[in-house]
C-alpha positions, 0 to 999 in steps of 0.5 A: 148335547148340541155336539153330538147333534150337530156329530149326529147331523154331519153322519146323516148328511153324508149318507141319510137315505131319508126324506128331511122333509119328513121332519116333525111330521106325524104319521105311520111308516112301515119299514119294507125288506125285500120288498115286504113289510115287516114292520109298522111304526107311528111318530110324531117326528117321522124323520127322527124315528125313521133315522132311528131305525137306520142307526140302529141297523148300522150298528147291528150291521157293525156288531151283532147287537144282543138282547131280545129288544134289538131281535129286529134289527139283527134280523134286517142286518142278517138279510142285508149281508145276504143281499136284501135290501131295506127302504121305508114306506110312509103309510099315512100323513096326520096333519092333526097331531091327534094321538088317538088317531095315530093309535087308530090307524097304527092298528089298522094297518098292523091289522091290515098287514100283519108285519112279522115284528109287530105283535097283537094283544086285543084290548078291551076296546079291540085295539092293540097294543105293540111290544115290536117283536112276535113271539113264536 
């Protein structure tokens, strides 16, 4: 296990466009593709969840991924062979690690700007609930 860590970490070292600072802090990240957004996250390890994502979009990168979950990510992949470009965006910090508010702002600003791979159920308490991909 603390090999493939420390593999993981050496990878990331080399070519890790994310800000380590962001390490163990809560919050809510959008990840931006030419300039848009297009889709909204929460974590409670906005680092790890954010290199998440870039990994995910290197493999697609490398071979198309297949299934309906990883749609996304060869959707991003597609655009950057085509010249878009990627980055993230944090939203909002939480210094409180209160996971209701970071389901409560998550909604809002899923509401706010209606990201393409993020999809809107309205609950009974008006909230959301994420699967990551709109169906159309």
């Amino acid at each position: 296990m603390q090999l493939k860590q420390d593999k993981e970490q050496e990878m990331n070292s080399m070519t890790n466009p994310i800000d380590s600072s962001l390490r163990n802090q809560w919050g809510i990240y959008a990840l931006v593709l030419n300039g848009r957004i297009i889709y909204i996250g929460k974590s409670i390890n906005l680092y790890r969840r954010l290199n998440e994502h870039r990994l995910a979009i290197l493999k697609a990168l490398k071979k198309p991924l297949k299934g309906y979950p990883n749609r996304k990510y060869n959707y991003i992949a597609s655009a950057i062979q085509h010249g878009a470009t990627i980055t993230y965006m944090i939203l909002k910090h939480l210094d409180n690690t209160d996971k209701k508010q970071l389901d409560k702002w998550e909604t809002f600003f899923i509401q706010e700007w209606r990201p393409q791979f993020n999809i809107e159920k309205n609950g009974e308490d008006g909230g959301c609930s994420y699967s990551g991909v709109r169906r159309y």
